[in-house]
Backbone bond lengths (Angstrom), bond angles and torsions (degrees), N, CA, C in turn:
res aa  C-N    CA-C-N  psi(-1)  N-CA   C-N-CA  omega(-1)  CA-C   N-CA-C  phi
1 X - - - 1.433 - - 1.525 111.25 -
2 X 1.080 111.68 -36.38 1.892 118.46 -172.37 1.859 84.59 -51.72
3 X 1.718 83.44 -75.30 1.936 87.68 -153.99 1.832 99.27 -48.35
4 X 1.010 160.18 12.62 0.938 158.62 -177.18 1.405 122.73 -100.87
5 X 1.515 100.99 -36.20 1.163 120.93 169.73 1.510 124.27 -109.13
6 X 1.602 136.70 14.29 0.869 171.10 145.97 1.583 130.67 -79.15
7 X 1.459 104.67 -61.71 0.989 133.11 162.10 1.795 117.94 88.95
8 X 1.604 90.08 5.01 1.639 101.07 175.93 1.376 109.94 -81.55
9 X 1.336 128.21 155.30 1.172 151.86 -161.76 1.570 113.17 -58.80
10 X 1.662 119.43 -28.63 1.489 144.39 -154.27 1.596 98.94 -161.21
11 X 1.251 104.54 139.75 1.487 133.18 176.39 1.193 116.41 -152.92
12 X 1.324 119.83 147.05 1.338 128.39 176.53 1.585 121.06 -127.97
13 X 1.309 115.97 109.71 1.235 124.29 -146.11 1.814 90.91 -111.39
14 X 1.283 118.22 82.16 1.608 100.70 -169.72 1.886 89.74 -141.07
15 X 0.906 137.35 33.30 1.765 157.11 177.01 1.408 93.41 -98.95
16 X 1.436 120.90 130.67 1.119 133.38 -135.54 1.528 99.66 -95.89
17 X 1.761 126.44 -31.86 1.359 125.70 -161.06 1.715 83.69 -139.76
18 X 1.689 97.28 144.95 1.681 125.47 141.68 1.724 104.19 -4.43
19 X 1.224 113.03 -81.30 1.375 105.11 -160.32 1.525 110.02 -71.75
20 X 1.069 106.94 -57.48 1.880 97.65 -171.78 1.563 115.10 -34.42
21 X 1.581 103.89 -33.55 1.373 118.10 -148.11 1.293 86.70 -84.12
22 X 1.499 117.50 -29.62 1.614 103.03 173.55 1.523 135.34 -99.67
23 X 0.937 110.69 3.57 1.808 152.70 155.40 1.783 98.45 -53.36
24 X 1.527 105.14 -63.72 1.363 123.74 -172.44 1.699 115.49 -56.94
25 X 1.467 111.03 -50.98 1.338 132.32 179.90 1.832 86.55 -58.96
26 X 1.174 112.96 -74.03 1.575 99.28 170.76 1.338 120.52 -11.98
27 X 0.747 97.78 -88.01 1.875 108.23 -160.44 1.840 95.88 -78.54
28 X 0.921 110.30 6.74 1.998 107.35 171.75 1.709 91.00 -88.89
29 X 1.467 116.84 -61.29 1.592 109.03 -168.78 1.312 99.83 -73.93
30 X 1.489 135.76 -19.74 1.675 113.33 -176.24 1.965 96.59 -68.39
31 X 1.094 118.35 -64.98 1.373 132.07 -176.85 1.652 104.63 -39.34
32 X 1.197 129.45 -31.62 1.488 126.81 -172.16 1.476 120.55 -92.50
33 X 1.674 104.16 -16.82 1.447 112.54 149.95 1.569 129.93 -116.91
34 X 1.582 95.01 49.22 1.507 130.44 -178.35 1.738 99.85 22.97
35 X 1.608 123.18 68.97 0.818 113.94 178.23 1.356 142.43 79.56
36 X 1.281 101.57 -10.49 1.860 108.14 -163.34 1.253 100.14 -91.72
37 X 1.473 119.69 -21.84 1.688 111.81 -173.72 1.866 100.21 -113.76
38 X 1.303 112.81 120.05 1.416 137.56 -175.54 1.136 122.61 -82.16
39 X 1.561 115.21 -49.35 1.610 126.71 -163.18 1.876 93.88 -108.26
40 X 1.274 98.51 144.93 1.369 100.24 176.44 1.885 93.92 -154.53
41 X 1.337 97.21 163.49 1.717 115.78 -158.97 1.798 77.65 -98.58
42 X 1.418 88.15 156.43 1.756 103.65 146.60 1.643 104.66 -174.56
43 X 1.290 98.47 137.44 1.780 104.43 -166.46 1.564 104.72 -76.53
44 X 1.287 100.52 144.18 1.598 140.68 -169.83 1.948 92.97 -60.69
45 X 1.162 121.73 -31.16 1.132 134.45 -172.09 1.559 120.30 -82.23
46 X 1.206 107.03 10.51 1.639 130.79 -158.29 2.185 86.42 -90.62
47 X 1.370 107.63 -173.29 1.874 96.63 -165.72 2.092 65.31 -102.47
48 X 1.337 101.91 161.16 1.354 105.95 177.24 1.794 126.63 -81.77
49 X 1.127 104.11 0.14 1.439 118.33 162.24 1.145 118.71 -80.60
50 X 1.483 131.73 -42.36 1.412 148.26 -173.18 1.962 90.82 -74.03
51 X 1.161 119.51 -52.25 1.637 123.51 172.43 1.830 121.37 -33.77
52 X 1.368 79.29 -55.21 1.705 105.75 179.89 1.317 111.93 -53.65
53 X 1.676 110.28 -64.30 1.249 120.90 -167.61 1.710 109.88 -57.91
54 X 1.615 99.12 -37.75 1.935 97.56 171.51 1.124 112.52 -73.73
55 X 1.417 132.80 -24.31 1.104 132.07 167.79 1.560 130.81 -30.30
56 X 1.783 81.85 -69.78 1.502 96.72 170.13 1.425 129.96 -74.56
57 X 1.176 107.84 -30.03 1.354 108.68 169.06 1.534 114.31 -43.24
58 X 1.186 104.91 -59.65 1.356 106.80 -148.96 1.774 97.67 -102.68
59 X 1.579 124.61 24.13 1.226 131.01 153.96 1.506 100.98 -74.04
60 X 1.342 132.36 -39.63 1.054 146.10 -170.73 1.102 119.05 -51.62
61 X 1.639 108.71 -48.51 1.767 127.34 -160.30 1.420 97.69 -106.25
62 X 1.253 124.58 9.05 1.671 129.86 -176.91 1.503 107.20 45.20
63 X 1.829 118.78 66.81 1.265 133.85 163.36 1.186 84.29 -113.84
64 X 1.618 92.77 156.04 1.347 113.10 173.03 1.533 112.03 -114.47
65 X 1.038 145.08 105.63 1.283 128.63 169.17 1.678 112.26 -89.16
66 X 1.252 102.28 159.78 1.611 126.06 -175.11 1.966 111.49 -116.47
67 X 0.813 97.62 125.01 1.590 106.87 -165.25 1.284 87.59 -110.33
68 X 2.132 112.82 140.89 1.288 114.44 -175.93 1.760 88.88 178.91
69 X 1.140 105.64 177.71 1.572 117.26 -177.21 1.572 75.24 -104.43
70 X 1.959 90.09 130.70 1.496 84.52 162.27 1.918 121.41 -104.73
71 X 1.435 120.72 37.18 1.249 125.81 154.81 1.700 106.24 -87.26
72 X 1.514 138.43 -4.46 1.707 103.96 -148.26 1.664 59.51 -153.68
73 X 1.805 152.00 10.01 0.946 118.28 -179.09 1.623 114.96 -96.85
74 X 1.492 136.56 118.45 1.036 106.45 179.29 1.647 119.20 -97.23
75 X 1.704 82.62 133.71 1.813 108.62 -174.63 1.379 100.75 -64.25
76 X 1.252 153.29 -56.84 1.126 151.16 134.97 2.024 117.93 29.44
77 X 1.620 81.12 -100.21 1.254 88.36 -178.33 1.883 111.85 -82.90
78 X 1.316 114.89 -36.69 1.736 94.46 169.75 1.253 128.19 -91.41
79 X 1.544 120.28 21.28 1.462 112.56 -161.14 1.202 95.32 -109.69
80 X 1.359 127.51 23.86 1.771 115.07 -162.44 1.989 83.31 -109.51
């Protein structure tokens, strides 16, 4: 799931719970496009603790994430 959502070649998925690990994926793809990309998606369908925890994380690091079903969201027109 990391490299999938990352999109780097290698991931290391060894963070003990759901949320950190997705907190982590956060700040792995902000850091891998040294910053230049801000807003990032994460589906509405996620458990709502794991939501939170990216939430906050990344209130912190001034990302913005966008919450949406990702079958009906189009990346296209809202992902810019």
């Amino acid at each position: 799931m990391l490299i999938e959502l990352t999109g780097l070649d290698v991931a290391n998925a060894s963070l003990l719970d759901e949320a950190s690990a997705g907190a982590e994926c956060i700040l792995l793809a902000h850091n891998s496009h040294r910053g230049k990309r801000s807003k990032f998606f994460i589906s509405k369908n996620l458990f709502p603790v794991t939501r939170e925890v990216m939430k906050s994380r990344a209130k912190f690091l001034n990302i913005e994430l966008v919450e949406g079903d990702e079958h009906t969201f189009d990346f296209e027109k809202d992902g810019k």
